[in-house]
C-alpha positions as CSV (number, residue, x, y, z in Angstrom):
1,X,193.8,110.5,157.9
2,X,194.2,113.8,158.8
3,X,198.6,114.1,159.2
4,X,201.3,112.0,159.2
5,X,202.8,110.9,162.4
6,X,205.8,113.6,162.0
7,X,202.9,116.0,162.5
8,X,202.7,116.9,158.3
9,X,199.9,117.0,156.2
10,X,200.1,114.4,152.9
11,X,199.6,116.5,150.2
12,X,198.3,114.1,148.1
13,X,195.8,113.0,150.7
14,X,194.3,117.1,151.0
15,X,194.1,116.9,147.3
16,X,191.4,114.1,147.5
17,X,190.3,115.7,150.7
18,X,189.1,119.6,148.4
19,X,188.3,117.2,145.6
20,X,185.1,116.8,147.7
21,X,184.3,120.8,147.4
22,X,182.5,120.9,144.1
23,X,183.8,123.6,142.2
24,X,182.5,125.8,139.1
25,X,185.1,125.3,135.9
26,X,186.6,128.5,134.4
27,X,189.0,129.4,131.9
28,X,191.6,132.3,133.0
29,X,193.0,134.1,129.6
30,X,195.3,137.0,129.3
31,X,197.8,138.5,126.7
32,X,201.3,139.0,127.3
33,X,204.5,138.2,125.4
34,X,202.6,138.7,121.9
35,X,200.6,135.6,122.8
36,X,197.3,135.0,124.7
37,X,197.8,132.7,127.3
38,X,194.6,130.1,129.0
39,X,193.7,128.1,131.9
40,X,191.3,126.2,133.2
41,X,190.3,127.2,137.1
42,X,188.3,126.2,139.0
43,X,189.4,128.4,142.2
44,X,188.1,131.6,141.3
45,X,186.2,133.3,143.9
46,X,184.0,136.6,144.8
47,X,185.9,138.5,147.3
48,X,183.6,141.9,147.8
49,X,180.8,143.9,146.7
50,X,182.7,147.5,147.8
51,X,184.7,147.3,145.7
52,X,183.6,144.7,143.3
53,X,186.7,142.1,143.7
54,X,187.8,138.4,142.7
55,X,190.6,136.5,143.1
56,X,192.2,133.4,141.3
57,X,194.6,131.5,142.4
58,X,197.9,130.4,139.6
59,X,200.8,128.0,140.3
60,X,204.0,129.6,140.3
61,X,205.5,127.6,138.0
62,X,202.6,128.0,135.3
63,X,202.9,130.3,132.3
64,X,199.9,131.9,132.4
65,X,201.5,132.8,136.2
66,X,204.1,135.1,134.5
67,X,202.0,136.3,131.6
68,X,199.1,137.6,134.0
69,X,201.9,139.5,136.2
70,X,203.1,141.1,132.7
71,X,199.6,141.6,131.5
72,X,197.7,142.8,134.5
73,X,194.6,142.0,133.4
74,X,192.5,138.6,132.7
75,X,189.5,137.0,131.7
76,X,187.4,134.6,133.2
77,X,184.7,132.6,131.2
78,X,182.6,130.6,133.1
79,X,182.1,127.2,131.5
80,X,178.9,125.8,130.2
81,X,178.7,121.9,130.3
82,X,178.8,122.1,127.0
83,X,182.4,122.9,127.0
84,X,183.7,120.1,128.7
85,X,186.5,119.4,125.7
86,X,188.0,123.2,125.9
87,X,188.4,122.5,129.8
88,X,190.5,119.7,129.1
89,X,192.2,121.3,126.6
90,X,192.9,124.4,128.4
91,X,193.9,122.3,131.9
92,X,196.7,119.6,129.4
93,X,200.5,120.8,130.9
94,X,202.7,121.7,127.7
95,X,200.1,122.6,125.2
96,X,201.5,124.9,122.9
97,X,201.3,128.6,123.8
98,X,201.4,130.0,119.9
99,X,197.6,129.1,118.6
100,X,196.3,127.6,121.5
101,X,193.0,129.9,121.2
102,X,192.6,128.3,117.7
103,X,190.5,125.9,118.8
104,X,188.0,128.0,121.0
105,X,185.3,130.2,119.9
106,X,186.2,133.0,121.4
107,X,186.0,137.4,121.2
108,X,188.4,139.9,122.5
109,X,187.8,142.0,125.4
110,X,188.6,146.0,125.8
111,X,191.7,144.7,127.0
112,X,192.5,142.4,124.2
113,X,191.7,139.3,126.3
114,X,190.2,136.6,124.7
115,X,186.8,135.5,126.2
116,X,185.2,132.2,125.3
117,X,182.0,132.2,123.6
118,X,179.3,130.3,124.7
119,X,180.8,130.7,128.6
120,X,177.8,131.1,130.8
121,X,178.9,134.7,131.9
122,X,182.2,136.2,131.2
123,X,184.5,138.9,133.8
124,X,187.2,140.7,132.8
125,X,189.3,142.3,135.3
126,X,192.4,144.1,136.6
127,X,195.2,142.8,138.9
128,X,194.9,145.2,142.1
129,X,197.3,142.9,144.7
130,X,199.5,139.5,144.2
131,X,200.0,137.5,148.0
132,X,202.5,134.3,147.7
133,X,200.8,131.5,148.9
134,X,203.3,128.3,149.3
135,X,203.2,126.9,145.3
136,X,200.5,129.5,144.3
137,X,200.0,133.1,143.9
138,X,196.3,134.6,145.1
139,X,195.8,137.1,142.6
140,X,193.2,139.4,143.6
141,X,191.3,141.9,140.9
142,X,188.8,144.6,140.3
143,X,185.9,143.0,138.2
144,X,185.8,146.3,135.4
145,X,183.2,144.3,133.3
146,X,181.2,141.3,133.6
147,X,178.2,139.7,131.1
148,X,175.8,136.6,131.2
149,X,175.8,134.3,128.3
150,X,172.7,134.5,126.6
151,X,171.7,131.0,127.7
152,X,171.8,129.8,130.7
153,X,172.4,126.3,130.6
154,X,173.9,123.5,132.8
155,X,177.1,124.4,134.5
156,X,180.4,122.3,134.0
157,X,182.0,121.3,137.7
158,X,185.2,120.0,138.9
159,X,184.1,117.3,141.5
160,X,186.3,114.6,143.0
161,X,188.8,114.5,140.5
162,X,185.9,114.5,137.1
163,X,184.0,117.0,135.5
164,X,180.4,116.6,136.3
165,X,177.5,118.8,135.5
166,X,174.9,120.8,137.5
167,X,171.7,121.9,136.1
């Protein structure tokens, strides 16, 4: 299927249709509002080598959507399969904001975002331009630092709906 007869996409249909796109996992952190704030991603992408630029993109009506427009800067962590758990933990709607970090291993940035240890690599960066997208914002940054974790194990993906693993 590819539209309804009216000529519109089902929505619901497209998700199944990306959930075919095997994704990396991430977990997007900032500070604002006297709290760190998390997600888990899994669209985060590499936009250009000159200059060195990401994007990632945040539902509207998400917290950390706010927080990361107050903040202007984030984290990534690139998940290890290992972390499976804080991936769920980090993608459950309503978790509390206050202590959420508790429960990840984690060290601060130069910017006083948290970054999760263990992650395979880790980028922290600064929001350059926001673009509305229908139900999203693409948030596009300059990557100020990045590091590898120091073991480079299997990778946790988001594939068809399931966390998987890639070695």
């Amino acid at each position: 299927m590819t539209a309804l007869d009216d000529g519109t996409v089902d929505a619901d249909a497209y998700r199944h249709v990306m959930g075919r796109l095997a994704k990396g996992v991430a977990v997007v952190t900032t500070t604002a509002f006297g709290h760190d704030h998390a997600l888990t991603a899994d669209s985060v992408t590499s936009v250009s080598l000159d200059p060195v630029l990401l994007l990632i993109c945040v539902d509207t009506d998400a917290r950390f959507h706010d927080a990361v427009l107050e903040s202007r800067v984030f984290g990534v962590s690139v998940l290890a399969a290992s972390q499976r758990g804080l991936a769920a933990w980090f993608a459950t709607p309503g978790r509390p904001v206050p202590g959420q970090m508790d429960r990840a291993p984690h060290t601060r940035a130069v910017t006083g975002v948290p970054l999760l240890t263990g992650a395979l690599a880790t980028v922290e960066c600064s929001v350059r331009d926001v673009h509305p997208a229908g139900d999203h914002s693409i948030i596009v940054a300059a990557v100020d630092r990045f590091s590898l974790g120091g073991d480079p194990g299997a990778a946790l993906v988001h594939f068809r709906g399931q966390y998987s693993t890639l070695p």
